[in-house]
C-alpha positions in Angstrom: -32.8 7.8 58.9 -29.4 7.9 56.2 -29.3 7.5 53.0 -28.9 3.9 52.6 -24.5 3.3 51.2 -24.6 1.3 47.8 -24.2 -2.6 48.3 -21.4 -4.3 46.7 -22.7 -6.8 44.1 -20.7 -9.5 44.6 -20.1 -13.5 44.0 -17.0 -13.4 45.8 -15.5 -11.8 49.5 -12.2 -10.7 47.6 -12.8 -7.1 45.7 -9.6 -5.7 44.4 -8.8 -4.0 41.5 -5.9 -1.5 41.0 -2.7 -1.0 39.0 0.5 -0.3 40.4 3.2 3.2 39.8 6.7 3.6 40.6 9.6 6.3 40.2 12.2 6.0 38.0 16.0 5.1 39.5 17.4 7.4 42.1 16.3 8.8 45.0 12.7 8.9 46.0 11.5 11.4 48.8 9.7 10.0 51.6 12.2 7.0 51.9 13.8 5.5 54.8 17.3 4.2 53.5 19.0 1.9 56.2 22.9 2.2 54.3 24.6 0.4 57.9 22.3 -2.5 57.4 22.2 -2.7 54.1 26.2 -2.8 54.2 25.9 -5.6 57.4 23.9 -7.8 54.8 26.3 -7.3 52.0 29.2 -8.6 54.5 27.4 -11.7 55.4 27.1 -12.9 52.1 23.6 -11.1 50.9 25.8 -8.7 48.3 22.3 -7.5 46.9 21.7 -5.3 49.6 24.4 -3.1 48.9 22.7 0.0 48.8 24.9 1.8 46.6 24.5 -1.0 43.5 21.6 -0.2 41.0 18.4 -1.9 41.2 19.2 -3.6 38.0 23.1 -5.1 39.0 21.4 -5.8 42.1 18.5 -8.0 40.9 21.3 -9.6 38.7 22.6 -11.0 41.9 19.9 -11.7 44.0 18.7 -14.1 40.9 21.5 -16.1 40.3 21.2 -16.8 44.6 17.5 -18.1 44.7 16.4 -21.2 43.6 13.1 -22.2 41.3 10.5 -22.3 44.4 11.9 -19.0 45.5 11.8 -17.5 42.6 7.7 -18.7 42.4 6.9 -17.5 45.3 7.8 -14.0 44.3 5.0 -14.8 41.7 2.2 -15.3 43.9 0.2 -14.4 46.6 0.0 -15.6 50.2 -1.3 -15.2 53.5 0.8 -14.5 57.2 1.0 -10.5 56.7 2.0 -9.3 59.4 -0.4 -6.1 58.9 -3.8 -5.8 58.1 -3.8 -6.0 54.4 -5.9 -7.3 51.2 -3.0 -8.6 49.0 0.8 -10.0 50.2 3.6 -11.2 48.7 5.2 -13.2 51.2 9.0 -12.5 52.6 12.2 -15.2 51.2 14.0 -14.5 54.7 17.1 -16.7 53.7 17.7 -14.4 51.2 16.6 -11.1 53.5 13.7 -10.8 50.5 10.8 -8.3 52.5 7.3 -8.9 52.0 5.1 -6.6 50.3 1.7 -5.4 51.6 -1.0 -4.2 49.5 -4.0 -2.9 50.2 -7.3 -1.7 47.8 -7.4 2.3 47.9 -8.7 4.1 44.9 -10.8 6.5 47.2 -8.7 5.9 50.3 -7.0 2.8 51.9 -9.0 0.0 52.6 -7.5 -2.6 54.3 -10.2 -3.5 57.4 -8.9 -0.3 59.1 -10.0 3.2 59.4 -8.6 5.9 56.7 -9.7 8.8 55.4 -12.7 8.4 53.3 -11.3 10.9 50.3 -14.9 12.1 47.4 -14.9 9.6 44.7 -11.7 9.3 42.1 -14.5 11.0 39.7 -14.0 14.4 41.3 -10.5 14.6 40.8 -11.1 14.9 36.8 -14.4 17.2 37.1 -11.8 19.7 38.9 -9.9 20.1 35.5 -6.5 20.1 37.8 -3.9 17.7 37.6 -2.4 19.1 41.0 -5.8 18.4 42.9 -5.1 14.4 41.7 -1.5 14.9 42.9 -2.5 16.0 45.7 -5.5 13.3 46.4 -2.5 10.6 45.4 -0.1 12.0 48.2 -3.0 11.6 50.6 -3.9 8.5 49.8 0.4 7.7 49.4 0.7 9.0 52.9 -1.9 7.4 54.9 -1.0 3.8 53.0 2.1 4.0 54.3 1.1 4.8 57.9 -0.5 1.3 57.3 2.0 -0.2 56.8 1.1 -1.3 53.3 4.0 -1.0 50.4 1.2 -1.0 47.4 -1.9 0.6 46.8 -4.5 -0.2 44.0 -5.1 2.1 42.0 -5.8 5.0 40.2 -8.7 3.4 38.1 -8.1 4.5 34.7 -10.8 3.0 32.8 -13.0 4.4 30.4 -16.4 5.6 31.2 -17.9 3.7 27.9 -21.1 3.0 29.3 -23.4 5.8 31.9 -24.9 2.8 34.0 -21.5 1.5 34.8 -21.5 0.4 38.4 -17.8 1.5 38.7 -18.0 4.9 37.1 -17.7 7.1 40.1 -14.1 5.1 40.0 -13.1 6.2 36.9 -12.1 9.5 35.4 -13.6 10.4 32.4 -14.5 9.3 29.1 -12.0 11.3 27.4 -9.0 9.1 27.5 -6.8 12.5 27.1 -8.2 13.8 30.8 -8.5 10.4 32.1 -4.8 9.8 31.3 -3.1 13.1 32.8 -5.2 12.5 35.7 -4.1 9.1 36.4 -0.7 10.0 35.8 -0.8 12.6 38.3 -2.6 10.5 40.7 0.3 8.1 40.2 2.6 10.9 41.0 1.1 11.9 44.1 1.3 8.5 45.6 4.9 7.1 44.9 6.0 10.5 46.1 5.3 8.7 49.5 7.7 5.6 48.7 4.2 3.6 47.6 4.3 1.2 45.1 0.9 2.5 42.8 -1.0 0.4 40.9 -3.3 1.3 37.3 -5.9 -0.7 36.9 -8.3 -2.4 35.5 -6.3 -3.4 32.3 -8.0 -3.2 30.1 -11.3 -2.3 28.2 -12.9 -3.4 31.8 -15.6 -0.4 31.0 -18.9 -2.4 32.5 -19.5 -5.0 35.2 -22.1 -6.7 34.2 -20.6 -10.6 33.0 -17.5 -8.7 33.9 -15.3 -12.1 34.5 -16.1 -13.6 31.6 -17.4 -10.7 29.0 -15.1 -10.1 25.7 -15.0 -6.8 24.8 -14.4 -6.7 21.0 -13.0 -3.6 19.9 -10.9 -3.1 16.7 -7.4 -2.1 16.9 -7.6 1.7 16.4 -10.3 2.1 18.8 -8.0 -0.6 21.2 -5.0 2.4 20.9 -7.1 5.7 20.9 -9.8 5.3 23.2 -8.7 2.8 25.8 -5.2 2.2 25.4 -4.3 5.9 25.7 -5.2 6.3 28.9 -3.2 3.7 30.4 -0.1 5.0 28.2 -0.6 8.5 29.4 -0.8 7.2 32.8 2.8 5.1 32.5 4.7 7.9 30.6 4.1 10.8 32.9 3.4 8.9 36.3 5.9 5.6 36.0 3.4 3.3 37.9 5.1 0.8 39.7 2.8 -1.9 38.8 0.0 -2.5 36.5 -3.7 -4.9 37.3 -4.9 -6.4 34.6 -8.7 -7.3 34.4 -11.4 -9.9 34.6 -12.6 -9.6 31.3 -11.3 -10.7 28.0 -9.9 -8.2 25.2 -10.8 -9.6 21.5 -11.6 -13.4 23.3 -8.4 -13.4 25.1 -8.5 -12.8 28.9 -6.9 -9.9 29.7 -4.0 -11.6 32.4 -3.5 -14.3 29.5 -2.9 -11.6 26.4 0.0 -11.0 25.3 -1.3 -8.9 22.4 -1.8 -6.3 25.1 0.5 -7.4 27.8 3.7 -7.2 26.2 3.5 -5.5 23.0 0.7 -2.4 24.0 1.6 -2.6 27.9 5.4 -2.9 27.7 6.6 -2.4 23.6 4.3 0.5 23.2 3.6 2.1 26.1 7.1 1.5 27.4 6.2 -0.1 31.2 8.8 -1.3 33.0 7.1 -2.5 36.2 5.3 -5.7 37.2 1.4 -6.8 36.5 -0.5 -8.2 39.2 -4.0 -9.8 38.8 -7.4 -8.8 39.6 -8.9 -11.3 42.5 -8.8 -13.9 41.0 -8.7 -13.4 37.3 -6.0 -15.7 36.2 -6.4 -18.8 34.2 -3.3 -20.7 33.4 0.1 -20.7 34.4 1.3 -19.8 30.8 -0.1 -16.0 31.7 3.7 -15.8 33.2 4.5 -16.0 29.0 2.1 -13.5 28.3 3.3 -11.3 30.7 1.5 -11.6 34.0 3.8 -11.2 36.8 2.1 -12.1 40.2 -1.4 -13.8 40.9 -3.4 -12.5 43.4 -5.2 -13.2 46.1 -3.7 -16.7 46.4 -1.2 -19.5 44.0 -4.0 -21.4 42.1 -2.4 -21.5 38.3 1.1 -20.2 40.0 2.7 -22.1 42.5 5.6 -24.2 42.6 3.8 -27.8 41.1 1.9 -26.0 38.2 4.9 -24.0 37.4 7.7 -27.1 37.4 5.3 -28.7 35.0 4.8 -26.0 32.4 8.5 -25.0 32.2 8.8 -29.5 32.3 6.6 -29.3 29.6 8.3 -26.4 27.6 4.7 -24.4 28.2 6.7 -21.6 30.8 10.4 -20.9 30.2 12.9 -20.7 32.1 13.8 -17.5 31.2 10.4 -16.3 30.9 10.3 -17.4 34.7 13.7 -15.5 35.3 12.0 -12.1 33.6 8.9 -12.2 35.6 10.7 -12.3 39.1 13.3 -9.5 37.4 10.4 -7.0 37.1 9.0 -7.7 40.6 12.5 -7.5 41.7 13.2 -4.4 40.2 10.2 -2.0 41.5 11.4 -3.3 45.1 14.5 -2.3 45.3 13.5 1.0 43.0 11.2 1.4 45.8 13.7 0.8 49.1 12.0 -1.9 49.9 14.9 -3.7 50.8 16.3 -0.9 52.9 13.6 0.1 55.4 10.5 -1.7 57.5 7.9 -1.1 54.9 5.6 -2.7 57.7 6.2 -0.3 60.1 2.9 2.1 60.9 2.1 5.3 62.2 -1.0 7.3 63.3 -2.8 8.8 60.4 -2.8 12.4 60.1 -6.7 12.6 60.2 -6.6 16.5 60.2 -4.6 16.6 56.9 -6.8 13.8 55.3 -10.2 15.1 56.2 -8.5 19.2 54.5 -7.3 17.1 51.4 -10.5 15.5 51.5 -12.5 18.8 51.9 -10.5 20.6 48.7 -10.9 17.9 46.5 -14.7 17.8 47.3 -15.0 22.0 46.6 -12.8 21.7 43.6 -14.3 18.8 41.9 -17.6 19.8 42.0 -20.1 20.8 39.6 -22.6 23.4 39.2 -24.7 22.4 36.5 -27.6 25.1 36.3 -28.6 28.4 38.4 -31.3 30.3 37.0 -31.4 34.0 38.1 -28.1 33.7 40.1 -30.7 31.7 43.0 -27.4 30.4 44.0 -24.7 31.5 46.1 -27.1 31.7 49.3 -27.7 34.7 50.7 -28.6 35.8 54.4 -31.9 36.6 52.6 -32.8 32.5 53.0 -33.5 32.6 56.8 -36.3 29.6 56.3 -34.6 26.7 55.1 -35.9 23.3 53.9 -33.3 20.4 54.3 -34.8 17.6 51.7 -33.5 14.0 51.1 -31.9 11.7 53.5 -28.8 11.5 51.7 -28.5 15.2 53.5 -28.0 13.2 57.0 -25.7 10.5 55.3 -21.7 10.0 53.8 -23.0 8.1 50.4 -20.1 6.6 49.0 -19.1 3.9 46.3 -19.9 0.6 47.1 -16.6 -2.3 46.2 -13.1 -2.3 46.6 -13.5 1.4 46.7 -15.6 1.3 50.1 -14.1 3.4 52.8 -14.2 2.3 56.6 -14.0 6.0 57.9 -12.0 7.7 60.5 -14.3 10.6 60.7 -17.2 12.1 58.5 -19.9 15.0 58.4 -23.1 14.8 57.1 -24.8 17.7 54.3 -27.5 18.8 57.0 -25.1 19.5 60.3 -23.1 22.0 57.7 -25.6 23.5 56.5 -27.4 24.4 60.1 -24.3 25.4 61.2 -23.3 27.7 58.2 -27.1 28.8 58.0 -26.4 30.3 61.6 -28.5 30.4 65.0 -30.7 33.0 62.9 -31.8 30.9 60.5 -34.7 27.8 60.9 -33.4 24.8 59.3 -35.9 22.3 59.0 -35.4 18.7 58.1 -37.4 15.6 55.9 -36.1 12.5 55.3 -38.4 12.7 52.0 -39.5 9.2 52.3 -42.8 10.9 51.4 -42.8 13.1 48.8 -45.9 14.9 49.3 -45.2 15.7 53.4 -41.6 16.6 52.6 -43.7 19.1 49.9 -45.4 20.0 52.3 -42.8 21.1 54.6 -40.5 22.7 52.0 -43.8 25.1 51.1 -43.5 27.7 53.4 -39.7 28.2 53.2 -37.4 30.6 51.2 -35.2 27.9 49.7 -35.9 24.2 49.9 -32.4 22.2 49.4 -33.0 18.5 48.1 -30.5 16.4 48.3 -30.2 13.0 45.8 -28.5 10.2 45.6 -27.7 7.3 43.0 -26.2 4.4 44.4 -23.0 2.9 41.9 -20.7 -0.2 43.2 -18.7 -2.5 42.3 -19.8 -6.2 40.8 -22.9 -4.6 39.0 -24.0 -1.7 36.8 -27.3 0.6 37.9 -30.4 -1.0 36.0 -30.8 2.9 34.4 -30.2 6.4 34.6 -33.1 7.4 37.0 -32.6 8.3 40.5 -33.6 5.3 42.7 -36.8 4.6 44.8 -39.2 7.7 44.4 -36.4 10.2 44.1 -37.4 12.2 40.9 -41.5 12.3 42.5 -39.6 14.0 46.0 -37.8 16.9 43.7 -40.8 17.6 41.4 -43.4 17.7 44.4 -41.0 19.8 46.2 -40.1 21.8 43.2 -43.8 22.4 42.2 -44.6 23.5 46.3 -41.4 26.0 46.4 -40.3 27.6 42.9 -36.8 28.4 44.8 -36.1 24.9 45.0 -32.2 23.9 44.6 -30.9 19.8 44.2 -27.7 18.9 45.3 -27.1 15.6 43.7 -24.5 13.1 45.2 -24.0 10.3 42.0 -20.8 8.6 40.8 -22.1 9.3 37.0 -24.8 10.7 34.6 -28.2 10.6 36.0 -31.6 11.5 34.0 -33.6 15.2 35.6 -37.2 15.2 34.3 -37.9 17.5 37.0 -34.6 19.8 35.6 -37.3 22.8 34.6 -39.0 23.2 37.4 -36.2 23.5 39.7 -33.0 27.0 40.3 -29.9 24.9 40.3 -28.5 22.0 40.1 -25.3 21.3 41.9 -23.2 18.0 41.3 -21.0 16.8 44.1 -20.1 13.3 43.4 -19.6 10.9 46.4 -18.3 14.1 48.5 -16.5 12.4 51.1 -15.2 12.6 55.2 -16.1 16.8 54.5 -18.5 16.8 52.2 -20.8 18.3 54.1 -18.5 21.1 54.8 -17.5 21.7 51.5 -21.4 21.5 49.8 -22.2 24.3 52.7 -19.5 26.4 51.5 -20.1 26.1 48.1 -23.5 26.8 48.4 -22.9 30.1 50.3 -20.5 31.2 48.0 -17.5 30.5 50.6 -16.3 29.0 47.6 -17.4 29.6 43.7 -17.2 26.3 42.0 -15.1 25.4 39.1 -15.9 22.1 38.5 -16.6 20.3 34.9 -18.4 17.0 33.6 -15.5 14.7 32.7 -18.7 12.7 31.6 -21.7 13.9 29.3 -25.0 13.7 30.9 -27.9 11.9 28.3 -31.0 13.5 27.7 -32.8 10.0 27.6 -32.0 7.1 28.5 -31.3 5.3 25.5 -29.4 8.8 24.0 -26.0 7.0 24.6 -22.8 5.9 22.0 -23.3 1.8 23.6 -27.6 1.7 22.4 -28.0 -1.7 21.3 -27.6 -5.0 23.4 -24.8 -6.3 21.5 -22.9 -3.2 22.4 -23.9 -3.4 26.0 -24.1 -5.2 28.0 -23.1 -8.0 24.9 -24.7 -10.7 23.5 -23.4 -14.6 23.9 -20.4 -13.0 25.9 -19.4 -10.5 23.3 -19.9 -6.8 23.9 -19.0 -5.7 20.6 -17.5 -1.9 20.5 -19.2 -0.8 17.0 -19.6 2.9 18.3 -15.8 2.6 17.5 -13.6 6.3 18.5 -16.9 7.5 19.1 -17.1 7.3 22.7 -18.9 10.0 24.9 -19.0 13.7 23.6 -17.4 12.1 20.6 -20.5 10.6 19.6 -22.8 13.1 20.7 -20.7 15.4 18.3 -20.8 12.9 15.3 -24.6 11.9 15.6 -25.7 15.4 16.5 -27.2 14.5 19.2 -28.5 16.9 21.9 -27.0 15.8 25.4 -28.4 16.7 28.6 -25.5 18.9 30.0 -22.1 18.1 27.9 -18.9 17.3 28.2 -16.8 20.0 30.2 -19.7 22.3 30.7 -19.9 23.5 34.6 -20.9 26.7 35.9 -19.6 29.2 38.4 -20.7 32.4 39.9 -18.7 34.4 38.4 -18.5 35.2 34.4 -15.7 34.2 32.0 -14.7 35.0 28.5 -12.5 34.0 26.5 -10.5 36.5 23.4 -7.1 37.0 21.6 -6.5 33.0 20.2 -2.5 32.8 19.1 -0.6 30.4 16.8 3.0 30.3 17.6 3.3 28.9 14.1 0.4 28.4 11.7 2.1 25.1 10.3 4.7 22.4 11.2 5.7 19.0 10.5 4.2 16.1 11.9 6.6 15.9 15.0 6.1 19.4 15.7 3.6 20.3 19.0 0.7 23.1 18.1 1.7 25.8 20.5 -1.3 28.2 21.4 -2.2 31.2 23.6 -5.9 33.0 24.4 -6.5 34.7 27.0 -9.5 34.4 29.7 -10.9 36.9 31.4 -13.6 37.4 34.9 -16.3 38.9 33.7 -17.8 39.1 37.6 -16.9 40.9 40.5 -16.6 37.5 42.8 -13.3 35.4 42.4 -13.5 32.4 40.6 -11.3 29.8 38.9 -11.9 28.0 34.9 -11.0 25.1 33.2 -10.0 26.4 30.3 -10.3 23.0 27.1 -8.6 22.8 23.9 -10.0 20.7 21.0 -8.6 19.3 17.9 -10.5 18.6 14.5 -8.2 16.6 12.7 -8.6 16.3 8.9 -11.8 15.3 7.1 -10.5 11.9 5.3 -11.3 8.2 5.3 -9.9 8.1 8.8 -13.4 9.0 9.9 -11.9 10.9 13.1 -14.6 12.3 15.2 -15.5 16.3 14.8 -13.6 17.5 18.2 -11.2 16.0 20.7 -10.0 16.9 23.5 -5.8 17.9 23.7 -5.2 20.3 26.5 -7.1 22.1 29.4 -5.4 24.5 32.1 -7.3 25.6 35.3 -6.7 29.4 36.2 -7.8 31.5 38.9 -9.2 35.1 38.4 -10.0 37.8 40.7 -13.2 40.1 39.5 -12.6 42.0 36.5 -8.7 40.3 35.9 -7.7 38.6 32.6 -5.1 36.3 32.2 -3.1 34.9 28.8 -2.6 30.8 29.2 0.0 29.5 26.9 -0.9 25.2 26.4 1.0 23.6 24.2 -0.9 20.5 22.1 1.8 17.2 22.1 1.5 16.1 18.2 0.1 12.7 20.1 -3.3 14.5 20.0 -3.2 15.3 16.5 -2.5 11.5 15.8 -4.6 8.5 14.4 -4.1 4.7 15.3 -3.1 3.8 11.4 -3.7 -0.1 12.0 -2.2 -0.7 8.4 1.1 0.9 9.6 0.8 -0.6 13.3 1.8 3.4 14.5 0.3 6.1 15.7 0.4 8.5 12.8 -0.5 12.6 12.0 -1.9 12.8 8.7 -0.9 15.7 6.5 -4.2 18.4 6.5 -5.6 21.3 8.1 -6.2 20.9 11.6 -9.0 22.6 13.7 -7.7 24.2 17.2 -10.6 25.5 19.4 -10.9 26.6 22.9 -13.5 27.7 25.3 -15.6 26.1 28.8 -17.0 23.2 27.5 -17.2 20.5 24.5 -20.1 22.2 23.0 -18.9 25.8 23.6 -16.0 27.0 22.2 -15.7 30.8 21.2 -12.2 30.4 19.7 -11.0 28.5 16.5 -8.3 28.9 14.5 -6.6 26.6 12.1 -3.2 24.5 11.9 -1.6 23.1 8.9 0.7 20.0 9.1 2.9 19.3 6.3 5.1 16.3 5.0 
């Protein structure tokens, strides 16, 4: 029997929450313009579809031709798609205004039909690669658009604040630095198919427990450092079309009605230019036009045509502010072509090209945590196997918005019989019962036990432990077969009492449609994985920044954020704590060192960027790739900044024996504090601490940088 797939937690049918990308002006590849019907509308009186106008002198005339209702309706939701979809904006046809489809997708489309089911967002960061999340972006770009859908939800750029959070394997990191660079080339990836992306959830939506009504209460410097940054990282490389904002309230303020981060984080600071659509449904007033909402979603319940004639009657919405809202939705459209090609108009998906995608994301992003005496790669040594765990036999995935409906998938257990090879005895238990599945894992030469967590979307896991009798199965198999290996297939952290009893440990995330394939090769050696936590794992359960109840999950509907900057391997580093396996620590089967750390210039102003060299070198004979990290120590003052940051990483690939100088260059952003007094991000004058090496907690290199006035 399967591993049982994580249930979605819900209170409601409608699960949505993503944020939207677009392009800047000009040409966008993948786009269908239409310039002989664009030039037939301009002729019969529609001059806004004059192709060769800008988006902006365009918009200007398409406003002053609708009237107020037509105007609201751009603001809303509605029903009638004419494709399968989970959000619409309905057409204005006297006024040749196309519809826009939307449709969930943060680990592949999910609109009721069948897509590719692509490993969860999570693996993306643990691959250290920005061009692995471009590349999962274009897939999931592509096959939207085969769907007929104009906007996709997501990335999730979120921070992973709590371990336990039900939406973790959606989210990147908790290092806002690689959960920012990664969303903006997520972003990237998926408007390079003419789709409209969307970042989500904003903001500070980091647990889902009381998530529609929790406030999260988080001072201002941890508001802009730790969970504004990703977001703004996300908007300046990747220019996301659109932007969700969240359930959950920011300082006692609902995030769709705050204009505190709305407009002057969201637009002022972070410099977005595209529209904000709502989480389903997370509005409350029609006023959150003012604040800067642009379009609720699913359907008009504070934003239709009566609620909106009153507020501007009673001076409550603008008209102008009306006006500005429809400008912005306006805008991405015709940025996008919506206006000159049948954005409704589907195609087969390219199952073959989703299910490779699929596969590389699954072999890059995973992580081999331990692998004592080199037990893994597999060798054809192992010719009695032992298949442990049902979730060998099953696809597990997140449960949510985030749920696949898949075209095609394999399962753990037919790749590994079939890359074991007719030579080899596979044998197979579900390990329902710990002490048979023991039993049969005794007499083999590697027993491979596969685990599960199960993470969705509408509640966060009750703690760290495996579920049902998961830890019992690996240390009764473990304790019947020393060469025992787990493969562990978890959105987040999970706690391993049985860790010293077992070889290795590999990490694969929700793997996806060939996941099966690409845990087979890695465990053969077909590929050597590269992978790193973008989360620390805790030791013990309670070993986390968020340790009280009034941090989390909140107390009388206030999670209050006291662990301030501190978040993750932050805190670990402050408090000294010893973590389970840390941030950006992941294994490989090959060797790597590091040597020769270069300043380009010892010192510079604050505006100046820290440029650095080292180089890296394969100690092993096997070819492998490393995530190289740079952190930061920023001056000891009153700032209380925490002992190492995260500002750079590169990813390079190394045959046996080569070495390799990598030049990264740290943007004086990094080297910056949220000065709350000053309402700026600021570099204080000091000596800065630059260090470089595989993980948070080893780092071989360290030099020093002095800023100056």
């Amino acid at each position: 029997m399967g591993a049982p797939r994580p249930l979605v937690r819900v209170a409601t049918t409608l699960v949505c929450c993503a944020a939207l990308t677009m392009p800047g002006p000009g040409p966008l590849s993948g786009l269908e313009t239409t310039a002989s019907a664009a030039t037939a509308g301009a002729e019969h009186g529609r001059p806004w579809t004059d192709g060769s106008l800008g988006p902006e002198d365009r918009v200007d005339l398409l406003l002053k031709a609708m009237t107020l209702d037509e105007k609201v309706r751009m603001l809303h939701g509605a029903l009638g798609s004419p494709v399968p979809t989970t959000g619409y904006i309905a057409p204005i046809r006297r006024l040749g205004v196309p519809g826009v489809t939307m449709t969930d997708g943060p680990a592949g489309v999910r609109n009721g039909q069948k897509a590719t089911e692509l490993p969860a967002p999570i693996a993306q960061s643990a691959s250290f690669d920005t061009e692995v999340a471009r590349q999962y972006g274009r897939t999931l770009g592509r096959e939207a658009r085969a769907r007929g859908q104009m906007q996709l939800f997501g990335p999730g750029t979120n921070i992973q604040r709590v371990p336990v959070n039900g939406r973790n394997f959606e989210y990147y990191s908790e290092d806002p630095y690689l959960s920012g660079t990664i969303a903006g080339a997520g972003t990237t990836g998926i408007q390079s198919q003419g789709v409209i992306a969307t970042v989500k959830h904003f903001m500070a939506n980091n647990q889902e427990t009381d998530r529609m009504t929790v406030s999260a209460d988080i001072d201002e410097r941890t508001l802009h450092e730790i969970y504004g940054t990703p977001f703004d990282l996300a908007i300046r490389q990747g220019r996301p079309g659109s932007v969700m904002c969240s359930y959950n309230r920011v300082n006692t303020v609902y995030a769709c009605s705050n204009e505190h981060t709305l407009r002057t984080m969201l637009r002022s600071r972070f410099g977005f230019d595209g529209y904000v659509v709502s989480d389903y449904p997370s509005t409350h007033r029609t006023s959150d036009l003012v604040a800067g909402l642009n379009v609720e979603l699913p359907l008009p319940v504070h934003v239709n045509s009566l609620t909106v004639r009153a507020a501007r009657l009673a001076g409550a919405v603008p008209q102008d502010a009306i006006d500005q809202r429809v400008r912005e939705v306006l805008t991405v459209m015709f940025r996008f072509g919506l206006f000159e090609r049948d954005g409704t108009k589907t195609s087969p998906i390219d199952e073959a090209a989703g299910n490779a995608a699929a596969q590389r994301v699954a072999e890059q992003g995973a992580v081999l945590l331990k692998n004592d005496d080199a037990a893994l790669p597999l060798t054809d040594s192992a010719r009695r196997i032992a298949v442990i765990g049902s979730a060998a036999a099953d696809s597990a995935q997140g449960g949510g918005s985030s749920q696949v409906d898949p075209l095609s998938e394999d399962t753990a257990l037919d790749a590994v019989r079939k890359r074991a090879g007719r030579s080899a005895h596979v044998t197979y238990h579900d390990g329902a019962d710990p002490r048979a599945a023991a039993g049969a894992a005794a007499s083999a030469d590697v027993a491979l036990v596969f685990a599960h967590d199960e993470e969705g979307e509408g509640g966060d896991r009750s703690g760290l432990s495996l579920p049902g009798r998961q830890d019992e199965l690996i240390s009764k198999v473990a304790a019947a077969n020393p060469e025992t290996v787990v493969v562990l297939q978890t959105g987040g952290p999970v706690l391993m009492p049985w860790l010293p009893r077992v070889r290795s440990v590999l990490e694969t995330w929700y793997p996806g449609a060939r996941g099966g394939a690409a845990t087979a090769r890695l465990l053969w050696g077909d590929v050597n994985p590269s992978g790193k936590l973008p989360q620390t794992f805790p030791a013990r359960e309670n070993e986390v920044p968020a340790n009280t109840r009034a941090q989390y999950p909140g107390v009388n509907g206030t999670a209050r954020y006291t662990e301030g900057v501190h978040v993750g391997y932050r805190w670990y580093d402050k408090t000294g704590t010893e973590p389970l396996f840390p941030f950006g620590h992941g294994l490989s089967y090959s060797g790597f060192s590091y040597s020769d750390l270069r300043l380009e210039k010892s010192s510079g102003g604050p505006g100046d960027p820290v440029s650095l060299s080292f180089t890296v070198t394969n100690t092993g004979t096997r070819a492998g790739s490393e995530a190289a990290q740079v952190y930061v120590s920023k001056p000891d003052t009153e700032a209380d900044s925490p002992p190492r940051e995260l500002a750079g990483y590169r990813k390079v690939s190394l045959a046996g024996g080569e070495s390799r100088e990598l030049r990264i260059e740290v943007d004086p952003r990094q080297l910056s504090y949220w000065d709350t007094g000053a309402d700026r991000f600021r570099v204080r004058p000091g000596e800065y601490g630059v260090a470089v090496g595989p993980s948070s907690r080893e780092v071989p290199l360290s030099t020093s940088y002095e800023v100056t006035e």
